[in-house]
C-alpha positions as CSV (number, residue, x, y, z in Angstrom):
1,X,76.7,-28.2,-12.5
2,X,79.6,-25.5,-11.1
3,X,78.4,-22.1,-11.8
4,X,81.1,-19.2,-10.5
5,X,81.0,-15.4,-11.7
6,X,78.0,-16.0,-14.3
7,X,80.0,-18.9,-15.6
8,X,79.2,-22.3,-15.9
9,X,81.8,-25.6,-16.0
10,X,82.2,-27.7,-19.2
11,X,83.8,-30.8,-20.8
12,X,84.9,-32.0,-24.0
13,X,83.7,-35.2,-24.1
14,X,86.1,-38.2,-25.2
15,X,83.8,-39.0,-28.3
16,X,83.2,-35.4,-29.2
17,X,81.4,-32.1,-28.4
18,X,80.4,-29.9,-25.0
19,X,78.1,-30.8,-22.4
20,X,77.6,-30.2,-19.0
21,X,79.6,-32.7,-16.6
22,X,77.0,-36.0,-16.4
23,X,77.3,-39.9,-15.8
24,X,74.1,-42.6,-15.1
25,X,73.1,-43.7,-11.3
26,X,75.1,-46.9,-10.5
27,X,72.9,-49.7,-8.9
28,X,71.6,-48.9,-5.3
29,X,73.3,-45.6,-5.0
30,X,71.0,-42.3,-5.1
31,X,70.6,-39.8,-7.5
32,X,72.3,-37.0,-5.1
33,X,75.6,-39.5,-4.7
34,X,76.0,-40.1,-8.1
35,X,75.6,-36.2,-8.9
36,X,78.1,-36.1,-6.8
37,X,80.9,-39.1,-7.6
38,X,80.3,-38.3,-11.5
39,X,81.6,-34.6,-10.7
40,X,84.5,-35.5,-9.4
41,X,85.6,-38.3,-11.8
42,X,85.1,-35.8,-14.3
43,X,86.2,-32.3,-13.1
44,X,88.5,-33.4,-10.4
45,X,86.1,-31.4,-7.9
46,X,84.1,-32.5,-4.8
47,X,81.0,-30.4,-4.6
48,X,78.1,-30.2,-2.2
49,X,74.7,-30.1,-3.8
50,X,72.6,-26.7,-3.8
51,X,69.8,-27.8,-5.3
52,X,68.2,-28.8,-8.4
53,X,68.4,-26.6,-11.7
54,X,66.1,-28.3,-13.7
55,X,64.4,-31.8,-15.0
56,X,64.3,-32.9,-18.5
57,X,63.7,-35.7,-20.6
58,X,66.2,-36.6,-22.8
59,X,65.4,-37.7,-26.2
60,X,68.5,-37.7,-28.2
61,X,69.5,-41.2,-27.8
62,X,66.7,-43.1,-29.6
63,X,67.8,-46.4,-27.7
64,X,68.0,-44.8,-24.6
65,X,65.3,-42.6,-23.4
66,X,66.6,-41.1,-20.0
67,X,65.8,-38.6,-17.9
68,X,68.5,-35.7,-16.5
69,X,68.8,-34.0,-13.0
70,X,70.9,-30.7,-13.2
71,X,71.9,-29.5,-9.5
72,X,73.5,-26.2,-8.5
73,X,76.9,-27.7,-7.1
74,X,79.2,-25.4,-4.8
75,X,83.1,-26.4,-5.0
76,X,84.2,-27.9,-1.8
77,X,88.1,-28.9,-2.8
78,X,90.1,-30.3,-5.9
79,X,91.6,-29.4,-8.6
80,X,89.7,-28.8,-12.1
81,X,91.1,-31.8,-14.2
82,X,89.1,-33.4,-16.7
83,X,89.2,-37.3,-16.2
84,X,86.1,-39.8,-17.0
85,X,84.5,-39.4,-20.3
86,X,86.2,-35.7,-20.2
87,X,88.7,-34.9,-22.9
88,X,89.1,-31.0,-20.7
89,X,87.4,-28.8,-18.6
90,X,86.4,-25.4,-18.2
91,X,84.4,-22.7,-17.3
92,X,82.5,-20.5,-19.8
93,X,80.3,-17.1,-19.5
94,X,76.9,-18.0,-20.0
95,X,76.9,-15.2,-22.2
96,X,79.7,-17.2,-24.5
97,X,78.3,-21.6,-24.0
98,X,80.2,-23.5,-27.0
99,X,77.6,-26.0,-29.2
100,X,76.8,-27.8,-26.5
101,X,76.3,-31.9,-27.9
102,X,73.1,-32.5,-25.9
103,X,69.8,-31.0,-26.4
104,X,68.7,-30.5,-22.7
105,X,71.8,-29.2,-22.1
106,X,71.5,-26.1,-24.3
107,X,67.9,-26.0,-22.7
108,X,69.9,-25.7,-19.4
109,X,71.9,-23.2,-20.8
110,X,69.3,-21.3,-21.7
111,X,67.4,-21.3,-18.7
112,X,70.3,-19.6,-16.8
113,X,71.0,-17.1,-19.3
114,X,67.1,-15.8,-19.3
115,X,67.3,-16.3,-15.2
116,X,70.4,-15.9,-14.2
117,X,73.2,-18.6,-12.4
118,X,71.7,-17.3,-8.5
């Protein structure tokens, strides 16, 4: 995930709602790499990985249970462009998230507004 000045980077998705930029792990490719290539073929931007956020479970897909890696990413070049399952992009105060569409997302969300983006 982009934070910058207490705000954090979203997309519409394609099929509906908010959510912080994701994508699955292609087949022998590491979780770091595919952090990494999903960003970009959704935001437009190449970052380099700070660090992990937070771990979760996700649950909301009955047929898929799944588990999510949120990284600190720091912007390294490109232009913000949504592409991917992206409909747009952009950043938002944590103080102001839209309904975000995934559950662990929110709990994301959350965890940065009660412990700041640093």
């Amino acid at each position: 995930m982009l934070l910058e000045a207490k705000c954090v980077l979203l997309g519409e998705r394609r099929d509906g709602g908010w959510c912080i930029p994701c994508g699955h792990v292609e087949w022998d490719e590491t979780i770091e790499k595919a952090a990494v290539r999903e960003f970009r073929e959704e935001t437009g931007v190449k970052v380099r990985l700070d660090g992990v956020v937070a771990v979760h479970s996700n649950f909301h897909d009955p047929d898929h249970h799944t588990v999510g890696v949120w990284y600190r990413g720091i912007r390294q070049s490109g232009d913000l462009r949504a592409g991917g399952d992206l409909d747009q992009v952009g950043f938002f105060p944590l103080s102001d998230v839209p309904e975000l569409k995934f559950p662990t997302d929110r709990l994301v969300v959350v965890q940065l507004q009660a412990t700041g983006p640093e």
